[in-house]
C-alpha positions as CSV (number, residue, x, y, z in Angstrom):
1,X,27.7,13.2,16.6
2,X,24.5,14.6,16.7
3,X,22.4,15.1,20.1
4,X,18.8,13.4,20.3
5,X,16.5,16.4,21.4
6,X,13.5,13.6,22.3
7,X,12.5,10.4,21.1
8,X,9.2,9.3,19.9
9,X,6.8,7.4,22.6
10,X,6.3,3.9,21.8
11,X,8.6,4.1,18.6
12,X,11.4,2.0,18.1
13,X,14.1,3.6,19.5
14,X,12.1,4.1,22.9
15,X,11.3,0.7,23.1
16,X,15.0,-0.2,23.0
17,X,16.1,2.4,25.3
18,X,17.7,5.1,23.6
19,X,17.0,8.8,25.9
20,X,16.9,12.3,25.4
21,X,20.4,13.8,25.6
22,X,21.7,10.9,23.9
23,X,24.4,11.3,21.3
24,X,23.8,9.5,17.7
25,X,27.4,9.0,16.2
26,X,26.3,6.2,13.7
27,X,24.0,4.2,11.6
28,X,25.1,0.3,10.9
29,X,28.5,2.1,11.0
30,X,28.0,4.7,9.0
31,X,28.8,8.2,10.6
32,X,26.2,10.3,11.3
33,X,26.6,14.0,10.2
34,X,23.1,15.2,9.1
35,X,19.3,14.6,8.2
36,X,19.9,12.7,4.9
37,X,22.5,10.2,6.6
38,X,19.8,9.6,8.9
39,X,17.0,8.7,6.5
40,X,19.3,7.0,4.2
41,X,20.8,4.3,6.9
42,X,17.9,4.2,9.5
43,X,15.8,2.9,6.5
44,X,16.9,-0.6,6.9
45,X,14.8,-3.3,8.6
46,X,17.5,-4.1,11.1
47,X,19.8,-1.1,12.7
48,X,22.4,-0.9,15.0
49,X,22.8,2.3,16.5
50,X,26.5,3.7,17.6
51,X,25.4,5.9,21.0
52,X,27.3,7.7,23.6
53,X,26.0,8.6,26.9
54,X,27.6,10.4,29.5
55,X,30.8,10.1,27.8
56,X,29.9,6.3,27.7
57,X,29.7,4.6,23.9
58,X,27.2,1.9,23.6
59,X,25.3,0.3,20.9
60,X,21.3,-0.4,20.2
61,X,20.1,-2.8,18.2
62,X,16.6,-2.1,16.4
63,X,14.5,-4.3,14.1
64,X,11.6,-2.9,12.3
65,X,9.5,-2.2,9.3
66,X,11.7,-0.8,6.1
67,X,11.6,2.7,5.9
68,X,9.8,3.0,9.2
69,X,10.8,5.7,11.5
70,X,13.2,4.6,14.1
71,X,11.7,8.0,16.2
72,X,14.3,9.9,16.9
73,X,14.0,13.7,17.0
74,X,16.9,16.7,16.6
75,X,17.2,20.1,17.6
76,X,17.0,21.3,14.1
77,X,15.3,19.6,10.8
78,X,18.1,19.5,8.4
79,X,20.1,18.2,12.4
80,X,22.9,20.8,11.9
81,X,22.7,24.2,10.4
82,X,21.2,25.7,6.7
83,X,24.2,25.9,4.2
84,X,24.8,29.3,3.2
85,X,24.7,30.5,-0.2
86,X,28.2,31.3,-1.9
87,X,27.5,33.3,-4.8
88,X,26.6,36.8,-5.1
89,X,24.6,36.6,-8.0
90,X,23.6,39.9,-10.2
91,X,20.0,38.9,-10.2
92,X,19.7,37.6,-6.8
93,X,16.4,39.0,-5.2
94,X,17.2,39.0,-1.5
95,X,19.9,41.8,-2.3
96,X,16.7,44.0,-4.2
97,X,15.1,43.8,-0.5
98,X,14.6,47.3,1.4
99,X,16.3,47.6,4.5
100,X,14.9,46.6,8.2
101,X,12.9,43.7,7.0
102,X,12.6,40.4,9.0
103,X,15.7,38.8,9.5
104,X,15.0,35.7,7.7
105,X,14.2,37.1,4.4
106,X,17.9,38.2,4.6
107,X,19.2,34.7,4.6
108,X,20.2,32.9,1.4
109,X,20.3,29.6,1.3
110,X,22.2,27.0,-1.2
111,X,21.4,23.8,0.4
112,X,21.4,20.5,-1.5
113,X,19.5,18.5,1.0
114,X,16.8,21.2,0.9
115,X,16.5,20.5,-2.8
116,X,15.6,17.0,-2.4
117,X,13.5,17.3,1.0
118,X,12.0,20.9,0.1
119,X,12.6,21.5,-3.7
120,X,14.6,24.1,-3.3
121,X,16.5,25.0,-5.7
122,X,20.4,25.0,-5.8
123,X,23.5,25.7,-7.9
124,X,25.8,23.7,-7.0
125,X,28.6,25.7,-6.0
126,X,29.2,25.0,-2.5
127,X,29.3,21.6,-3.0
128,X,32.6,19.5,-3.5
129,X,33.0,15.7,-5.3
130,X,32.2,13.8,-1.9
131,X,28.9,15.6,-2.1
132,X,28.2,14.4,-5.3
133,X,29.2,11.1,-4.6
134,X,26.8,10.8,-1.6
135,X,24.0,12.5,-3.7
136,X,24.8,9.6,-6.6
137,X,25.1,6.9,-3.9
138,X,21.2,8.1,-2.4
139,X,20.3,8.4,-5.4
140,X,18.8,11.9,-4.7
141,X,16.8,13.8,-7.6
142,X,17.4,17.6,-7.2
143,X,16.7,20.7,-8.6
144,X,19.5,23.0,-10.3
145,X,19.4,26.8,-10.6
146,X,21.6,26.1,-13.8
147,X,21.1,29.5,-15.2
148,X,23.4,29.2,-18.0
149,X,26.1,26.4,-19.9
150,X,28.4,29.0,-20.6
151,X,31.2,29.0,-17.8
152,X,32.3,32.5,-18.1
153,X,28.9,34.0,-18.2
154,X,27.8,31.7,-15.0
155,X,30.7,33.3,-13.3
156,X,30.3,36.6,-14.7
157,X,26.0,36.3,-13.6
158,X,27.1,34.3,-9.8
159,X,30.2,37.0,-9.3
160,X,31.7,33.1,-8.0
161,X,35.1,32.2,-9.7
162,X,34.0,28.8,-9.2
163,X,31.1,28.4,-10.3
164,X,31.6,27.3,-14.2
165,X,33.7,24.6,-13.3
166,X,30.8,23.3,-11.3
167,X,29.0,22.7,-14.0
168,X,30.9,19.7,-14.3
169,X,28.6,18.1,-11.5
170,X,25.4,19.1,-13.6
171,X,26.8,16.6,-16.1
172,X,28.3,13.7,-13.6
173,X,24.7,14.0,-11.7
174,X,22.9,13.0,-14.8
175,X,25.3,10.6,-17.0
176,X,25.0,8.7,-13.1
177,X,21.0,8.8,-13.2
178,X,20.4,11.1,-10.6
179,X,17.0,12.7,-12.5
180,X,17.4,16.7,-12.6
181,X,14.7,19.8,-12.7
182,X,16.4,22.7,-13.8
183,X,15.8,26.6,-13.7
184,X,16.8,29.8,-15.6
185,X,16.5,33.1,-14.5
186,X,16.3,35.1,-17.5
187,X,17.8,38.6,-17.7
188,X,17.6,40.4,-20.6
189,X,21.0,41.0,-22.2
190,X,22.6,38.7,-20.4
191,X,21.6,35.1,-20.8
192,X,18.7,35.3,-22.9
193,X,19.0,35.0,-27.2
194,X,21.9,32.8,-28.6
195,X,23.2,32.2,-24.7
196,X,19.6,30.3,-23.9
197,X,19.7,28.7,-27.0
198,X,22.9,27.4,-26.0
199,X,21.9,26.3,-22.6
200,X,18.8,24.6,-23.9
201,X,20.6,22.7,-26.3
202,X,23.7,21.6,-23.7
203,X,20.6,20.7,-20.7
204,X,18.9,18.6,-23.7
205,X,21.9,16.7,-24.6
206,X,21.7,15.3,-20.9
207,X,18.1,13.8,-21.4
208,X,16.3,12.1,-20.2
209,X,17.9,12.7,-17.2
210,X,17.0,16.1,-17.2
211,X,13.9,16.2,-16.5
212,X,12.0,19.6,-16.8
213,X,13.4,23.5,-17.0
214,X,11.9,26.4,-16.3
215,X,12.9,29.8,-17.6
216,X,11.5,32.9,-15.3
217,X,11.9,36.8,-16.1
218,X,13.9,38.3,-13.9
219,X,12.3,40.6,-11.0
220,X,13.8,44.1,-10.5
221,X,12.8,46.0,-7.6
222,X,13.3,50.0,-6.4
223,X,16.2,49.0,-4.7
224,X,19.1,48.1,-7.0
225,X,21.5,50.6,-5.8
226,X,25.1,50.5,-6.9
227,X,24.1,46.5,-8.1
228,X,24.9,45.3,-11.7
229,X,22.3,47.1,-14.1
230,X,19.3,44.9,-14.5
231,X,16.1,45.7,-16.1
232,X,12.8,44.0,-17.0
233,X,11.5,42.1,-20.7
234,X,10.1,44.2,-23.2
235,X,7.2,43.0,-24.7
236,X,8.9,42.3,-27.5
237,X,11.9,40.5,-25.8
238,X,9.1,38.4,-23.5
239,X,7.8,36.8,-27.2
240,X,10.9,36.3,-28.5
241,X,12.1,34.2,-25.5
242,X,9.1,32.4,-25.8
243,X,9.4,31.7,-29.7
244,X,13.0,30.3,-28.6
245,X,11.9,28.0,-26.1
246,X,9.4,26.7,-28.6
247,X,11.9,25.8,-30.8
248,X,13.5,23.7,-28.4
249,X,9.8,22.2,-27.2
250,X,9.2,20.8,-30.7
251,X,13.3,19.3,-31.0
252,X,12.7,17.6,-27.2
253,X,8.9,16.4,-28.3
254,X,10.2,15.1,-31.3
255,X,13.2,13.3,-29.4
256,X,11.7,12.0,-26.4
257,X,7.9,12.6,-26.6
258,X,7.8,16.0,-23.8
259,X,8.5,19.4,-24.1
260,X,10.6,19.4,-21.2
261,X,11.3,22.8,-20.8
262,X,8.9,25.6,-20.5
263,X,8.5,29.5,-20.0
264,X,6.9,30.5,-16.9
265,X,3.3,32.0,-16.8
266,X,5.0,36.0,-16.3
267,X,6.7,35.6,-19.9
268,X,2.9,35.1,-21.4
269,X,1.7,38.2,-19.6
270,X,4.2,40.2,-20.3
271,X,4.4,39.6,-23.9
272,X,0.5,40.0,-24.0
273,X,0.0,36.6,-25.4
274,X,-2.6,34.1,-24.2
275,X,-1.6,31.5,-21.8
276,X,-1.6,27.6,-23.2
277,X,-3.8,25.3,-23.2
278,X,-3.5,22.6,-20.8
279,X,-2.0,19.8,-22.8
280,X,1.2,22.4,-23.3
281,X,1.5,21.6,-20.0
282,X,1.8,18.1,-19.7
283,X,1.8,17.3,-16.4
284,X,3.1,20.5,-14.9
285,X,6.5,19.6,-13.7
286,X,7.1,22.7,-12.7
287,X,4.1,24.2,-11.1
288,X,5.9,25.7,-8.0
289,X,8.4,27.6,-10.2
290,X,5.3,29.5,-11.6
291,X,4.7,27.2,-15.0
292,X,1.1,26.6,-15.8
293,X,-0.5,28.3,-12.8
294,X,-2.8,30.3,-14.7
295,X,-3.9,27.7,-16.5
296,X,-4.6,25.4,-14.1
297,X,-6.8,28.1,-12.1
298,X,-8.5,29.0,-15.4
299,X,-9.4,25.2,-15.9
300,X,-10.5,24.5,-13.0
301,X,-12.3,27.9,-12.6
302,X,-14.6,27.1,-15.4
303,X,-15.0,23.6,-14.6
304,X,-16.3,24.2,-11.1
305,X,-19.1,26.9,-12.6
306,X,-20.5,24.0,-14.5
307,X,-20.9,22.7,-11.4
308,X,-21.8,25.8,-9.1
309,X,-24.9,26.1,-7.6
310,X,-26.4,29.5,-6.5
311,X,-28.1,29.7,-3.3
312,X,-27.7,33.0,-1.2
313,X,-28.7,36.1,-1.9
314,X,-26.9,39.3,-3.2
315,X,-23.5,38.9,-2.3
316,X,-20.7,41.4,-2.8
317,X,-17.1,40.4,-3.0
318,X,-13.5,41.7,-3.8
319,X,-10.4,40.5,-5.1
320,X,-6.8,41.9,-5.3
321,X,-4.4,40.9,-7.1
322,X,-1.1,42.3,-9.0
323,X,-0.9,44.1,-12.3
324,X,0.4,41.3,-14.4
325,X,-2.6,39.0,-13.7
326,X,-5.3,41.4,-13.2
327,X,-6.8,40.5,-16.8
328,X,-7.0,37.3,-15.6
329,X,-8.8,37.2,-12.3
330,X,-10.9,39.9,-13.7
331,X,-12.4,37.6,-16.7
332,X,-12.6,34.8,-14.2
333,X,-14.6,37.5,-11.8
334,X,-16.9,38.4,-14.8
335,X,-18.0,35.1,-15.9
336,X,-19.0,34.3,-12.1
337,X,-21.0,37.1,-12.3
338,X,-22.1,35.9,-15.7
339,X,-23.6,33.2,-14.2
340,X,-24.7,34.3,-10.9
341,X,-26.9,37.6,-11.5
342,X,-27.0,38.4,-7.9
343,X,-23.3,38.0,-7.7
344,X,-21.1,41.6,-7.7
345,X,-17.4,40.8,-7.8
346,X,-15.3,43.6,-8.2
347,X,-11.1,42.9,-8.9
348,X,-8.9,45.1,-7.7
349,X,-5.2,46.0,-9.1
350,X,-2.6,46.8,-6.1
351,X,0.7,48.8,-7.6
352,X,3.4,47.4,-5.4
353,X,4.8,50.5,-4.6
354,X,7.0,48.5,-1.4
355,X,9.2,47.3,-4.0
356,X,8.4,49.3,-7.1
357,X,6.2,49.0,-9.7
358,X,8.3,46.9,-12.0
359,X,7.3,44.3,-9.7
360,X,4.0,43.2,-10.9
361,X,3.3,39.9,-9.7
362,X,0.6,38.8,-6.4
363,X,3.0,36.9,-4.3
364,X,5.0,40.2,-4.3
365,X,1.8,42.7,-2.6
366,X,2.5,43.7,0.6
367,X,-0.4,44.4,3.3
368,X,0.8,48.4,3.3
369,X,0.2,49.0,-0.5
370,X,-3.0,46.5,0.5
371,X,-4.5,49.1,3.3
372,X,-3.2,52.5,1.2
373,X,-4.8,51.8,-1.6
374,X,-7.6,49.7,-0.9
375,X,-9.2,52.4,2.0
376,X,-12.2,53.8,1.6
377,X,-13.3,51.2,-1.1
378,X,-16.7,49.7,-1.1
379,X,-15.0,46.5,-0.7
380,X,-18.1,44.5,0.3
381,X,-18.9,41.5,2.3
382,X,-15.1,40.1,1.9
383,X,-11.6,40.8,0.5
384,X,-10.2,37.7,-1.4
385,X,-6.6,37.7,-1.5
386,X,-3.8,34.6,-2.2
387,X,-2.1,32.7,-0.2
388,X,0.9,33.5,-2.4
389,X,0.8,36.9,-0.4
390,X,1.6,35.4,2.8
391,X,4.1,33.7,5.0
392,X,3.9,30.1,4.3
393,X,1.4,28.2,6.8
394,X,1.0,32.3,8.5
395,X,-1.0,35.2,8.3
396,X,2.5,37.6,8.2
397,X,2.9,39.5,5.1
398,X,6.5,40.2,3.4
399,X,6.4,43.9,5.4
400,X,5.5,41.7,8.7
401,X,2.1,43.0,8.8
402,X,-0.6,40.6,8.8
403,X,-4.2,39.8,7.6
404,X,-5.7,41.0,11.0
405,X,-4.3,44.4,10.4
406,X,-5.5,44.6,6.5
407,X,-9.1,43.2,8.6
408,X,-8.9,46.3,10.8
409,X,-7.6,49.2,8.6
410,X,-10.2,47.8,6.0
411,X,-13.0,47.1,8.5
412,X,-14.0,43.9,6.2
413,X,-13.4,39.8,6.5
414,X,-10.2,38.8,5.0
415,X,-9.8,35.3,3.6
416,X,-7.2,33.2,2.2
417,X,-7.3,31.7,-1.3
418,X,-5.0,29.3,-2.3
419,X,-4.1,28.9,-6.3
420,X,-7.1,26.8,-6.8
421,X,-9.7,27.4,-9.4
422,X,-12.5,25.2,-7.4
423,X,-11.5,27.4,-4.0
424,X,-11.5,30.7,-5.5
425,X,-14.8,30.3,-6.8
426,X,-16.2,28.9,-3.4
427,X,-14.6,31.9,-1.7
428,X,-16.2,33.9,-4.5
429,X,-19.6,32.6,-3.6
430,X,-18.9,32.9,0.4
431,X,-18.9,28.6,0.4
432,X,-17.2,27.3,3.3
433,X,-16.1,24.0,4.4
């Protein structure tokens, strides 16, 4: 049973009487135990609710609209707590963090339901066949951190006895249609070469139910004491991974018409080679996992200067940014200034020296290595920085500092910038909305 927190003014529910402190046991008799049984059964146009009140069961019957919200509300989203991840895997970032960060960062979660409300991204091995079966029976897509076919190395990489044979469910999820985006975190000597050839080729075999991969670098940090030793791409390995995905591009493109699985933008810039064109892209399945961002903000960059009108005066700006796309948002930078003569725009690199300097990416910059380095710049009228920086929907950096302190200790404006080509060029200019 799980306990309504509120219930939604004028929604269904209220109208037929259900109250705060009521307890939901089940849905057209279906028991209750989390968020997905609730949006699954409550989406019917005509509901009876199983209630208990005071120790009292009773039942509610409720017509509306399919799919409409009945308006119930829970003490927690998911309705019971996150499900904890099992594994202890030797690329995991969360055990790279330095000590006496915010609790939350800690946490590791493997939650299925997250995939498919969030698109997080799970393994699978906390999950058990009834699991499955309810995933098959809602017919819920997900997204699986497969990381390799090869059941001894995915134990060997997850330190989780179990967690080869789950790779059974990779398999039963898609010969049952449930449609699949997969990931690969890459470590070198470990699953990359021959071992990602074989997982490329096993995840193609389930097509077209497998729907896009992405293969990310892995990130090492400072802080790898007495943990498996991991280390970065060469250049050289970076290219090679690539050339090995493209093999597997042209076999799916030839097969079924899409590339399907792609190397994320970090693999370009560490092997020094230019970023894709946007058709390469298709239609960026998977954009959050890091695959075609670049591209996308180059696009759109250079489409919104044909566009781009001038009308201010002199205006002086900075960006910061991390090493590996520094040559990036500096070219951007210069052909803004290219363009707008009275236009200064000055890119900054930030060496992440909170979590080493093998860590080279934006999202990663703290608001410490921020203020040390950046003081006593001539930063100008604002500092542009992403929103990849920065708690989601906050102003909290990863070190818990926040955009008003980097605003103090730098005495200029701060402002947000999400990946967009058309915003970063209206925060370039000083447009607002």
């Amino acid at each position: 049973m799980v306990k309504v927190k509120s219930v939604i003014q004028g929604s269904p529910a209220d109208r037929c009487g259900v109250r705060e402190e009521d307890m939901l046991y089940a849905i057209n008799g279906h028991v209750i135990k989390d968020v997905l049984d609730y949006m699954y059964y409550a989406a019917e146009t005509d509901i009876i609710l199983d209630m208990v009140r005071h120790g009292e069961e009773f039942t509610i019957k409720i017509q509306k609209d399919e799919y409409d919200d009945i308006g119930l509300e829970f003490d927690t989203f998911l309705m019971d707590g996150k499900q904890r991840c099992s594994n202890n895997c030797v690329f995991c970032f969360i055990d790279q963090l330095p000590p006496n960060m915010r609790e939350t960062l800690y946490f590791k979660d493997d939650d299925a339901r997250l995939s498919f409300l969030q698109g997080n991204y799970v393994t699978l091995t906390n999950l058990k066949d009834e699991d499955i079966d309810r995933i098959i029976q809602m017919k819920l897509n997900i997204n699986v951190s497969v990381h390799t076919t090869n059941p001894e190395l995915r134990v060997k990489m997850m330190h989780n006895r179990f967690a080869g044979e789950k790779l059974k469910y990779i398999y039963r999820l898609a010969e049952n249609g449930i449609k699949l985006n997969c990931q690969i975190v890459c470590c070198p000597e470990l699953n990359d070469g021959d071992e990602l050839r074989r997982s490329l080729r096993d995840l193609g075999g389930l097509m077209p139910n497998i729907t896009s991969m992405a293969v990310v670098p892995v990130g090492v940090t400072k802080y790898r004491q007495n943990l498996y030793p991991l280390r970065g791409f060469t250049k050289k390995e970076a290219g090679e991974t690539i050339d090995i995905i493209a093999e597997y591009q042209e076999k799916f493109f030839e097969k079924f018409g899409t590339r399907t699985v792609f190397p994320s933008d970090e693999f370009f810039l560490i092997a020094e080679r230019d970023i894709p064109d946007m058709e390469y892209y298709e239609d960026f399945p998977q954009f959050e996992n890091g695959v075609g961002m670049l591209r996308s903000l180059i696009d759109e960059f250079e489409q919104a200067l044909k566009i781009a009108e001038w009308e201010g005066g002199k205006r002086k700006v900075s960006i910061a940014t991390g090493y590996s796309p520094y040559p990036i948002i500096k070219m951007l930078a210069e052909k803004a200034e290219e363009y707008f003569p009275l236009l200064e725009c000055n890119v900054y690199r930030i060496r992440n020296d909170f979590f080493g300097d093998t860590i080279t990416v934006t999202g990663l910059i703290t608001a410490q290595d921020l203020i040390k380095q950046l003081k006593g710049t001539d930063i100008g009228q604002q500092l542009l920085l992403s929103e990849a920086m920065l708690r989601r929907d906050s102003d909290v950096f990863l070190d818990d500092l926040t955009v008003q302190d980097v605003e103090r200790e730098l005495k200029t404006e701060v402002r947000r910038v999400p990946n967009d080509g058309y915003e970063l060029l209206d925060a370039i200019m000083g447009i607002k909305y």
